[in-house]
N, C-alpha and C positions, 0 to 999 in steps of 0.2 A: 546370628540371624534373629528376627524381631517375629513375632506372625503377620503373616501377608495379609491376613482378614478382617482388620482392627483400625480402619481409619488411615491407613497406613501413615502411619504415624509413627516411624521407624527411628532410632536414634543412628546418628548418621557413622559410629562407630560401633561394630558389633558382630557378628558371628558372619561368614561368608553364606552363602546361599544353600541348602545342605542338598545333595543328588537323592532322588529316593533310592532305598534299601537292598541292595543287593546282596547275591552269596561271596562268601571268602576268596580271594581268587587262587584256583589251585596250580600249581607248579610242579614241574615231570622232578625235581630235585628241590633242595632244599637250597638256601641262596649261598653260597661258596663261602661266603665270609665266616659260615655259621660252623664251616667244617676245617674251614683253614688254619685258625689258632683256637687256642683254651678260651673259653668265655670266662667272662670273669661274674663274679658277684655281685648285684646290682643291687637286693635288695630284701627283702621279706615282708610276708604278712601271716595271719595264724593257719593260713590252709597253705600255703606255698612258697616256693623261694625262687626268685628271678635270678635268671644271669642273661648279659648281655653281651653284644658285637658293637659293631662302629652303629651301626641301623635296626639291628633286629635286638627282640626278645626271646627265650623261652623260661618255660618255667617247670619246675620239680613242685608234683602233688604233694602234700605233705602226707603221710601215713596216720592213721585216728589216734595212735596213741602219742604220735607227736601233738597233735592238734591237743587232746586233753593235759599233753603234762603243757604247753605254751597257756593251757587256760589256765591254769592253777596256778603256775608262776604269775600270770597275771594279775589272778586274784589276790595271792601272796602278795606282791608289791603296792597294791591297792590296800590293803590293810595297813603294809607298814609304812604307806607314805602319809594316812590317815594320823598317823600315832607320831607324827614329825612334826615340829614347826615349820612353817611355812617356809622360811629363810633354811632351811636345812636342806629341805625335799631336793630342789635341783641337783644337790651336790653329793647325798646318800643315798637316795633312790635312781637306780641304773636304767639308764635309756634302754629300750628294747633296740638290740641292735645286735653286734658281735658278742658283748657278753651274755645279754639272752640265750645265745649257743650254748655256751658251757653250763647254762642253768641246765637249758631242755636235757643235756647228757646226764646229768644228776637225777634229774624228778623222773624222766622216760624208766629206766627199769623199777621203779616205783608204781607206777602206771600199770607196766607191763605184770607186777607179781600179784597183785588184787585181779581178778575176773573182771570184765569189761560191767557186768549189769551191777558192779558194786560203785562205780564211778559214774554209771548213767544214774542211778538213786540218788545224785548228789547236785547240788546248782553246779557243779562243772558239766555233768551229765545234761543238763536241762539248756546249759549255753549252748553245747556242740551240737543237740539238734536244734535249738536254734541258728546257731552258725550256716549248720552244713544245709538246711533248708533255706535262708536266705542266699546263697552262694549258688544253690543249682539251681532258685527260682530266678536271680538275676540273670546267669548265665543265658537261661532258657529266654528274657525278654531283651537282652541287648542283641542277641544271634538274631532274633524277628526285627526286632524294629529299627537296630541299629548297624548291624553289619552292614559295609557297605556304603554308610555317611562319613561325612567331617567331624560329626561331634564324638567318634571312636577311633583309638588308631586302626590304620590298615592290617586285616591281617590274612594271613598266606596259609595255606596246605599244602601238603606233599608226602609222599611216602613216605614211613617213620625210616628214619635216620641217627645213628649212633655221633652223638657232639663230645667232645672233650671239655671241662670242667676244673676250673684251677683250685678245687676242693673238692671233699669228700660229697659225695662218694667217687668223684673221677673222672663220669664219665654219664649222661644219657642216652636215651629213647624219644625222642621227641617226632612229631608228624605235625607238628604248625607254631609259625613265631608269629610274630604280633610288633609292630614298628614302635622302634624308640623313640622317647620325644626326647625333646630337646633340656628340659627341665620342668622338675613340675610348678606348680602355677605359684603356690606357697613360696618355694624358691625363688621363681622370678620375680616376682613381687619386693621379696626383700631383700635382692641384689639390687634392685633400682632402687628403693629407701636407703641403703648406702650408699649412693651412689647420685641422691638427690634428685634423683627426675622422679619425681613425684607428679607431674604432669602423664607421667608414661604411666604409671599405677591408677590413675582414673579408667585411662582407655582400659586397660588388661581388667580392671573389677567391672566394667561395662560388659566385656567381653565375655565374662564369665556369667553375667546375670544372661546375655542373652542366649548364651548356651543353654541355658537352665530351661528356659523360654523355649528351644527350640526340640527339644526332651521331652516337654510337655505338650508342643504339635502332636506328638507320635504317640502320645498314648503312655509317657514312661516318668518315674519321678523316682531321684535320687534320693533318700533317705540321709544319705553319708554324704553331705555335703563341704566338706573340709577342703579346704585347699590343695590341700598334700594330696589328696584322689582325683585332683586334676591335672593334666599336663598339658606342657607349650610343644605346638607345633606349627613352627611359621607365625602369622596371627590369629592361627586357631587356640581355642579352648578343649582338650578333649577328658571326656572321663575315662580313669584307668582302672578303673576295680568297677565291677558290675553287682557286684555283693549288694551292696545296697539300692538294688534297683527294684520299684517295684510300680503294677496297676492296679492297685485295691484303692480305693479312698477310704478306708475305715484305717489303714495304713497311713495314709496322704494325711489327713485327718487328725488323727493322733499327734504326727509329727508337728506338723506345722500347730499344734495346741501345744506344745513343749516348749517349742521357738517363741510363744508368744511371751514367754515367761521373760525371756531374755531382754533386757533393754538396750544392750550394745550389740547389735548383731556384728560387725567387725571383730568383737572379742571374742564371740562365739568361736568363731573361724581363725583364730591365732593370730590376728592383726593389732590388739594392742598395743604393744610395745611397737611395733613397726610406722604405726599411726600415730604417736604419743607427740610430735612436734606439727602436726601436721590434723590439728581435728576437725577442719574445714572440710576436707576429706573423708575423715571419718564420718563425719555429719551426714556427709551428701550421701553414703555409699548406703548409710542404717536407712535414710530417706528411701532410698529407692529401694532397699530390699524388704522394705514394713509395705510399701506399697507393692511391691510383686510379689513376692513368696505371704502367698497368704487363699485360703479354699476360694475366696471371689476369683482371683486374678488367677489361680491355678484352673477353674472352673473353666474360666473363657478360652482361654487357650486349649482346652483338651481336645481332642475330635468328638466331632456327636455321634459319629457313634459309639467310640465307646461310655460317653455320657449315659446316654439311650440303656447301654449294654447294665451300666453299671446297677441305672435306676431298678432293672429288671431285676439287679440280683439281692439288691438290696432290699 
C-alpha cells in the first residue's frame, strides 16, 4: 500500500489496502494443529526460538543467560572472522544456526559461574540491555499500531496450553501463535533469481518498499530492515520480528544517516550476488529506495500528529 494523501500517485503494484488496528483475536482453545503432533523447529533469534505447524507459530523465551553466552559467541566469531581472509570466512566461520546450539551449551555454564553484574560490566552486558530494550520497545509499538493489519502476521490467544516439541526441552507452555508465512521475503526473492523471473522480483521489491511506506502511515519505522525479517504472505509483505521497531526520529535519524553511507542499497540487504546478472534491476531498486527511505520522504508519510508530538518533544 502507497499513502492515500500524496497525489495519489500510487504505483499500480504494491501493498493491499491495510484494515485499521485491531486486538489479537482470542480463542476458547488453542488451534488443534498446535496440540496434534510435535512442532518441529523452525528457527532462532538471540531472545527466542520458534517452532512451527502446517500454519501457526510459537515461540520459547530464551533465558538472559542464554541470551548473554548467544552474545559472546557472537562476539567471538566476529573477531575470528575479522582475523580470516575474505575467501576463508564463508567456509571457517559457522553460520549461526544448529551448530550455534552446541556453542550456547559450552559458553552458558560460563555465563552462569561469574555473577550476573560481572557480564553486565562488559560490551556483552551493554548489548543485552540494549537488546532486551529494543525488543520490549518494539513489541509494545507493533501490539498498538500493528496488530490487527496486513503488514503483521495474524496472531491468536487463548488459554496457555502444554505443545509438544521435537527437541529439548520436549515440551511448552504457550497461550498465543502467530501465523506462518509462507517464506520470507530474502527466500522468495532468490528462488525466483533461480528460477529467472526476474520480472517477478521487481513486483516483490516494490512490494516491500511499499510496506515500509505503509509502516510509516502509522507512526512505526523499522530499523532492521533486512529481507530475512520479512515474510510472504499471499502478495503481502509482512515484518516478522518487531525488535527493531521504533517512533523516536533521533532513532529514524541516525539510521537513515548510516544508510546514506551505503552506495548499493541492494547490497545492503543481501541482494548482490542475486542481482549480479541482472543490474537493471539493481539500478532501478537503489533508485527508488535513495528516493524513499530517506528523513524528507519519511517525514511526509508520518501522521501529524505524531509529527506535532515529536516536534514537542524534541
Amino acid at each position: 500500500m502507497v499513502h492515500s494523501g500524496h497525489n495519489g500517485d500510487r504505483p499500480k503494484l504494491g501493498q493491499p489496502k491495510i484494515d485499521p488496528p485491531k486486538q489479537a483475536r482470542v480463542l476458547p482453545h488453542a488451534p488443534a494443529e498446535l496440540t496434534r503432533d510435535k512442532l518441529v523447529r523452525l528457527g532462532e533469534g538471540i531472545g527466542k526460538v520458534v517452532y512451527a505447524s502446517e500454519h501457526w507459530v510459537v515461540k520459547r523465551e530464551r533465558r538472559p543467560s542464554e541470551i548473554l553466552a548467544l552474545i559472546g559467541i557472537w562476539k567471538m566469531l566476529r573477531r575470528l572472522e575479522s582475523l580470516l581472509p575474505s575467501w576463508l570466512r564463508k567456509h571457517v566461520v559457522p553460520d549461526p544456526g544448529r551448530r550455534i546450539q552446541l556453542l550456547v551449551l559450552i559458553f552458558q555454564p560460563v555465563i552462569l559461574a561469574l555473577p550476573r553484574g560481572v557480564w553486565f560490566a562488559t560490551h556483552i552486558g551493554e548489548y543485552w540491555r540494549w537488546y532486551t530494550r529494543s525488543e520490549a520497545r518494539g513489541a509494545i509499538l507493533a501490539d498498538k499500531y500493528l496488530t490487527g493489519t496486513s503488514l503483521i502476521p495474524e496472531r491468536v490467544t487463548f488459554p496457555p496450553t502444554r505443545i509438544r516439541v521435537r527437541e529439548w526441552p520436549g515440551w511448552l507452555i504457550v497461550s498465543e501463535a502467530t501465523e506462518r508465512v509462507e517464506t520470507t521475503l530474502h527466500d522468495r526473492i532468490n528462488d525466483l533469481a533461480r528460477s529467472l523471473r526476474f520480472d517477478e522480483i521487481q513486483i516483490w521489491l516494490d512490494r516491500f518498499l511499499a510496506s515500509r511506506r505503509s509502516a510509516w502511515e502509522r507512526g512505526v519505522f523499522s530499523l532492521d530492515a533486512h529481507l530475512k525479517n520479512f515474510g510472504v504472505l499471499g502478495d503481502r509483505v509482512v515484518l516478522l520480528d518487531s525488535g527493531g521497531l521504533t517512533n523516536r526520529w533521533p532513532d529514524i535519524e541516525n539510521r537513515l544517516k548510516i544508510m546514506d553511507d551505503f552506495l548499493s542499497p541492494h547490497a545492503r540487504l543481501g541482494l548482490e550476488e542475486t542481482l549480479r546478472d541482472r543490474p537493471d534491476i539493481a539500478e532501478r531498486f537503489d533508485e527508488q529506495w535513495r528516493a524513499s527511505v530517506n528523513p524528507e520522504e519519511v517525514r511526509r508519510y508520518w501522521p501529524e500528529g505524531a509529527r506535532r508530538q515529536q516536534a514537542v518533544n524534541a
